[in-house]
N, C-alpha and C positions, 0 to 999 in steps of 0.2 A: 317760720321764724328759725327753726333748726337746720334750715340750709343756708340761712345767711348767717348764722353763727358760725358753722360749718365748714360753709363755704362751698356745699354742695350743690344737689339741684341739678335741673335738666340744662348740661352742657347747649352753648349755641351750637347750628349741625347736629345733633342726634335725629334721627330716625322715627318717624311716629305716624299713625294712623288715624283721621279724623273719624271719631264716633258720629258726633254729633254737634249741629250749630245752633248757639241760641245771641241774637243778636249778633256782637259784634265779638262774642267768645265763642272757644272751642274746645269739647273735651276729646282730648288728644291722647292715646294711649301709646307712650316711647316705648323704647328699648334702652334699657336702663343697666345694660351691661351682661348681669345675669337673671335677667329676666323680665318686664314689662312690668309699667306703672302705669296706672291713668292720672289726667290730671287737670285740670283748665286755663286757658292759656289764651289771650287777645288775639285775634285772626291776623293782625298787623305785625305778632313778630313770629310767624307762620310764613315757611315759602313751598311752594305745592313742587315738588320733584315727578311725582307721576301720579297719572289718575289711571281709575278703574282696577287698579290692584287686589282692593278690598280687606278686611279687616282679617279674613282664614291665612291668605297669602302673607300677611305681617306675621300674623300667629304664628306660623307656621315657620319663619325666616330667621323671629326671636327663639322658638324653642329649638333649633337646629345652629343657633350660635350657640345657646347656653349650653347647651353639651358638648361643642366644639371647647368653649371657654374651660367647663370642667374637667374634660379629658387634658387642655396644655397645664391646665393649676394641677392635676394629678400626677401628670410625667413631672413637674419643675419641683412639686415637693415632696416625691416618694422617696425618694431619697435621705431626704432630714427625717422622716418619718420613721425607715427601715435606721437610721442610725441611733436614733431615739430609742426607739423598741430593743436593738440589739445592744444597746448603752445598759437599759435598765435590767435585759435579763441576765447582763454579763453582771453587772453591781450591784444588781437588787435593791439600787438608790437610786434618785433624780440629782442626790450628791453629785457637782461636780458636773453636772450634762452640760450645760451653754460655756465653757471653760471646752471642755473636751468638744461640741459642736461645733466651737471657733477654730480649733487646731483640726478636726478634722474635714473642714469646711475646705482650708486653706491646703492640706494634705490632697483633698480631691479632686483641687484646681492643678496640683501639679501629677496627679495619676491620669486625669484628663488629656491633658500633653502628650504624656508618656504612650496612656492608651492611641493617641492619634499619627503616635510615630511606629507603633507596634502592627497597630490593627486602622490605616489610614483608610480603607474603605468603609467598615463599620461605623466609626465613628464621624464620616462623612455623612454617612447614610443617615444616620440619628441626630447629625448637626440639622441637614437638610430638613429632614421630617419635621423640626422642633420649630424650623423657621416656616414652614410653610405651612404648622398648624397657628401659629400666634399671626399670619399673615391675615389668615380667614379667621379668626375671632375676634384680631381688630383691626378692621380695614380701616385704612388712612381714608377721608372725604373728603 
């Protein structure tokens, strides 16, 4: 009921491993972004991509995304993090943070630049890396 409120719920195409069949269902555990759900699901809107895989190799595929996923969510917002922390111990208030977050947000789009025209290998290097981690945490289907 809270994913059609929602709107959420197991996306069509996502990825998932047949447990078990009974009848004409199947409890199928996906990959559900950052980490595995189970669930059950009519075998008719099920399409078989590969057999003999088995249920350690899914295991193992979802817990080797989720730490890909957590490592790009860490690099994309240590930043706001370190600005936060260094906000608060400069003011000793949260007075003013999302004001100053906003100017400094837009300040670090234009040091971004600047860093790409200073330091144009570096910052290529860490543009790359950033795309080619969010490449493998969400592959297109």
């Amino acid at each position: 009921m809270t994913d059609h409120l929602t709107g959420g719920g197991i996306r069509p195409g996502t990825l998932g491993v047949v447990l078990e069949r009974t009848g004409s269902h199947l409890r199928v555990r996906f990959d559900s972004g950052w980490g595995s759900c189970s669930t059950r699901v009519r075998a008719s809107q099920c399409r078989v991509q590969s057999r003999g895989r088995g249920h350690a190799a899914f295991a193992r595929r979802t817990n080797t995304l989720t730490v890909v996923r957590l490592a790009l969510a860490a690099f994309l917002v240590w930043p706001f993090v370190w600005f936060a922390v260094l906000y608060v111990w400069t003011n000793r208030s949260f007075d003013g943070l999302l004001p100053a977050l906003a100017v400094g947000t837009i300040d670090g789009a234009a040091n971004w630049l600047a860093l790409a025209i200073i330091h144009p290998v570096q910052s290529l290097v860490y543009a790359v890396f950033l795309t080619i981690l969010s490449k493998i945490a969400f592959p297109r289907r």
